[in-house]
SEMARSE-408292 format. One record per residue (C-alpha): residue in one letter; x, y, z. Coordinates in steps of 0.05 Angstrom, whole numbers, plus 5000, padded with zeros to 4 digits. Last residue first. Example, Ala and Ser with C-alpha at 12.3 -4.5 7.8 and 13.67 -1.06 7.14 Angstrom:
BEGIN
S527349795143/A524649105156/
***
This chain:
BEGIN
X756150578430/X762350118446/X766950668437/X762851168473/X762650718528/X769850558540/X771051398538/X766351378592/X769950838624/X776551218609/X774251878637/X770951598700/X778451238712/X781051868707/X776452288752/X777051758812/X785751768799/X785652478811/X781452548862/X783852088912/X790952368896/X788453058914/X784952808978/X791552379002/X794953068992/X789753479025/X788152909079/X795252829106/X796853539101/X790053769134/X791253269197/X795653709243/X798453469309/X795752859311/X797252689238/X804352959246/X807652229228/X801752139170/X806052739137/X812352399103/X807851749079/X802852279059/X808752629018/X811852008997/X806051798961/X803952458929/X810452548895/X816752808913/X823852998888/X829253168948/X827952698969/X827151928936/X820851738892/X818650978891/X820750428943/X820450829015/X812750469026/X809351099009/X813451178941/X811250458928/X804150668936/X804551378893/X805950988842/X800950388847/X796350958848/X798851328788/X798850668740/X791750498762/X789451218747/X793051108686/X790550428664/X783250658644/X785251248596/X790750758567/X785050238548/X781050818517/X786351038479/X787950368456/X781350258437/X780950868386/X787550878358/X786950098338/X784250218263/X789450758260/X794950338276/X792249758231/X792050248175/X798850458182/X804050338224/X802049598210/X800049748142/X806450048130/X810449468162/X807548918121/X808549358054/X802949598016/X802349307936/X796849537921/X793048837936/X796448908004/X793049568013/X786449277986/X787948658035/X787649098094/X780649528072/X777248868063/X778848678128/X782548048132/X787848388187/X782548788227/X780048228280/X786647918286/X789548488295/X784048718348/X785948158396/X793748168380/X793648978407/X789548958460/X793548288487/X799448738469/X796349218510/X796048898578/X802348488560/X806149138568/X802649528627/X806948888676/X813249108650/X812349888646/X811750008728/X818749698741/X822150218681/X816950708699/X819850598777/X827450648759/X826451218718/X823851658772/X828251388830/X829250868878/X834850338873/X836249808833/X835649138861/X830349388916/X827049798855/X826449038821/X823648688885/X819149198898/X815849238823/X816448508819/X812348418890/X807548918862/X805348598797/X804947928813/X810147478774/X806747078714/X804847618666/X812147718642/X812146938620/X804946928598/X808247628547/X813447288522/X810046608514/X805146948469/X810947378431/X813946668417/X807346418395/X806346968346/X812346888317/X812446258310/X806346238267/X802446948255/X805747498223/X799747958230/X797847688304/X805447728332/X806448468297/X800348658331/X802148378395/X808748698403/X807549388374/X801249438424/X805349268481/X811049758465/X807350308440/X802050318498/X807250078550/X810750718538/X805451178530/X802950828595/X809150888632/X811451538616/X804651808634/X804151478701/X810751748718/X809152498698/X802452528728/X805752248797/X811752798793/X805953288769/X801653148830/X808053138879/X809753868858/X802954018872/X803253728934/X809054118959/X806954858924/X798854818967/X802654559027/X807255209023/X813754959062/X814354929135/X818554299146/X812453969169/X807854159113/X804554929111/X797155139106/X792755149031/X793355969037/X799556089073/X800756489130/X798055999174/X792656209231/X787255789194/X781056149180/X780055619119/X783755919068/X788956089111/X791255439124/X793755139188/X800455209199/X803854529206/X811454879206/X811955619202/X817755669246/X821155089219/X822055419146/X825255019096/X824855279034/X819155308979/X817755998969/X824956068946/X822456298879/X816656608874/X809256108868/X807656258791/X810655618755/X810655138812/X802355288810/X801555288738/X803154548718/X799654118788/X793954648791/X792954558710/X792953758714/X788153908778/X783254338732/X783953868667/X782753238720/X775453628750/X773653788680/X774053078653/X770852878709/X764553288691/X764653098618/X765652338636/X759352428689/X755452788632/X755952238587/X754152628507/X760052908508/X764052188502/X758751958447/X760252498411/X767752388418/X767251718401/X763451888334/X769252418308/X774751948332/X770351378290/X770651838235/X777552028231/X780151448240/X776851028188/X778451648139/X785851648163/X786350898153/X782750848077/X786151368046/X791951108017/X787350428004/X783150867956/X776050787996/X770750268008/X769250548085/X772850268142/X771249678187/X773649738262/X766949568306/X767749508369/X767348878396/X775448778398/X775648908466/X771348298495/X777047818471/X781547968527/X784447338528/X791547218502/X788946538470/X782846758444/X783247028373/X787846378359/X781845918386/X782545488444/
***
C-alpha cells in the first residue's frame, strides 16, 4: 500500500494545488486567491448550489433574527394557548406559525432549536477541521514515526461506530451543549486529517514548497502557511458536506434524551417533545421536523456544489 494511500481518501487530492512561479512570500496567498476566485465561479455557475444556498442564508437569518425581535416574555408558558393552530394558515391560534404544547410561539421555539443545532454543528466542524487537518498534515510533512503514530491514532478513533460512542460517552457524562461537540468532534477528526495527510503529501514536493524551504522557511510556517492555503479550498468543501451530517446526528441524540437538556433546545428534542401531541395537533411535529429537513438538504447541496466547482 502506498504512503499516499494508507488513510484512504485518495480521491480528494485530484484537484489541482500547484501555484504560480512566484516570490515564495507570495506564493500561498496568490495560490489561494485564485483558486477561491475560480471555485466561486464555478459555485455560481450551479444553479441548484445557488438556490440552496439561498434557502440555508434565509433559515440561518430566521433562526438569528427571530429570538432577537419576538418581545420579551413571549416565550412563557401559557397552557391556555397550547397546540393553537397557526394563524398563518386560518388557524384559530393567536400566533402566526401556531403554539407548542406548553403554549409558546412555535415560530420563537424552533427557531431557538435551529440556532442551538447551527451552533453545535459549527463548533464541531471548525473544531474537527483544525484539529484533524493539523494532525494529518503535520504526520505527512514529518513523515516516519510520526506519521505512523498519527495513522494509528486516527484507525484507533475510527474503530468504534460513531453513534454508539457518542451515546456511550454523553451516558458517562451527561447531556449538554459541550458535552455533545466534545462526543460529536471525535469521529469529524480522522475525517479531515485523512483530508489533510492526502493533500500533504500531494503539495509537500511542489515546486512552490521547496522554494520556501530553499529561503530558508521554517517547517511550521509552511505548514500554517503555504500548505494551509493550498488546503483552504478542499477543506471547505469537506466541512460544507459534514455539517448537515453533523446537525442531524445532533438533533438525533437530542431526540433519544442524549443531546440538549431543558430548558435549552434544539430541533431534536423539540419533535421528540411534540410527536406525544401528534394526534391532537401535527403542525409542531412537521414544522420543526420540516425546518431540520430543510436545513440539512440545502447544506449538503451547497457542499456538493461547492465539491464540483473544486473539481471543475
Amino acid at each position: 500500500m502506498s504512503e499516499r494511500d494508507e488513510f484512504g481518501d485518495a480521491h480528494l487530492a485530484d484537484a489541482d494545488f500547484s501555484a504560480p512561479d512566484l516570490a515564495p512570500g507570495e506564493i500561498g496567498n496568490a495560490a489561494s486567491s485564485s483558486s477561491g476566485r475560480s471555485v466561486a465561479r464555478a459555485f455560481l455557475r450551479d444553479p441548484v448550489g445557488v438556490a440552496a444556498a439561498v434557502i440555508f442564508v434565509l433559515i440561518l437569518l430566521y433562526a438569528i433574527l427571530v429570538p432577537l425581535l419576538v418581545p420579551a416574555g413571549a416565550g412563557i408558558v401559557n397552557i391556555t394557548s397550547r397546540l393553537k393552530g397557526p394563524s398563518l394558515f386560518g388557524g384559530g391560534g393567536h400566533s402566526l406559525l401556531g403554539t407548542d404544547h406548553l403554549g409558546r410561539p412555535l415560530g420563537l421555539t424552533v427557531a431557538e432549536g435551529l440556532r442551538t443545532s447551527l451552533e453545535v454543528g459549527l463548533a464541531v466542524v471548525v473544531i474537527t477541521a483544525c484539529v484533524g487537518w493539523l494532525l494529518g498534515a503535520v504526520g505527512a510533512y514529518i513523515g516516519g514515526r510520526v506519521d505512523s503514530l498519527v495513522g494509528r491514532l486516527m484507525d484507533t478513533m475510527n474503530v468504534f461506530p460513531g453513534l454508539l460512542l457518542a451515546l456511550a460517552i454523553v451516558s458517562a457524562l451527561g447531556g449538554g451543549e459541550l458535552t455533545i461537540i466534545l462526543v460529536l468532534s471525535i469521529e469529524g477528526i480522522v475525517i479531515f486529517g485523512r483530508l489533510g495527510r492526502s493533500i500533504t503529501l500531494t503539495s509537500k514536493h511542489a515546486e512552490y514548497v521547496l522554494a520556501a524551504k530553499a529561503f530558508g522557511a521554517s517547517p511550521i510556517r509552511i505548514l500554517l502557511g503555504h500548505l494551509r492555503l493550498t488546503s483552504a479550498a478542499a477543506v471547505i468543501a469537506l466541512a460544507l458536506v459534514q455539517l448537515p451530517q453533523v446537525v442531524l446526528l445532533e438533533a438525533s441524540l437530542s431526540y433519544v434524551g442524549f443531546g440538549i437538556q431543558p430548558p435549552n433546545t434544539s430541533i431534536g428534542l423539540i419533535v421528540a417533545e411534540e410527536q406525544d401531541f401528534i394526534s391532537i395537533q401535527a403542525w409542531p411535529v412537521l414544522f420543526a421536523g420540516g425546518c431540520l429537513a430543510l436545513t440539512c438538504v440545502s447544506l449538503a447541496l451547497i457542499g456538493l456544489s461547492v465539491r464540483r466547482a473544486l473539481r471543475s
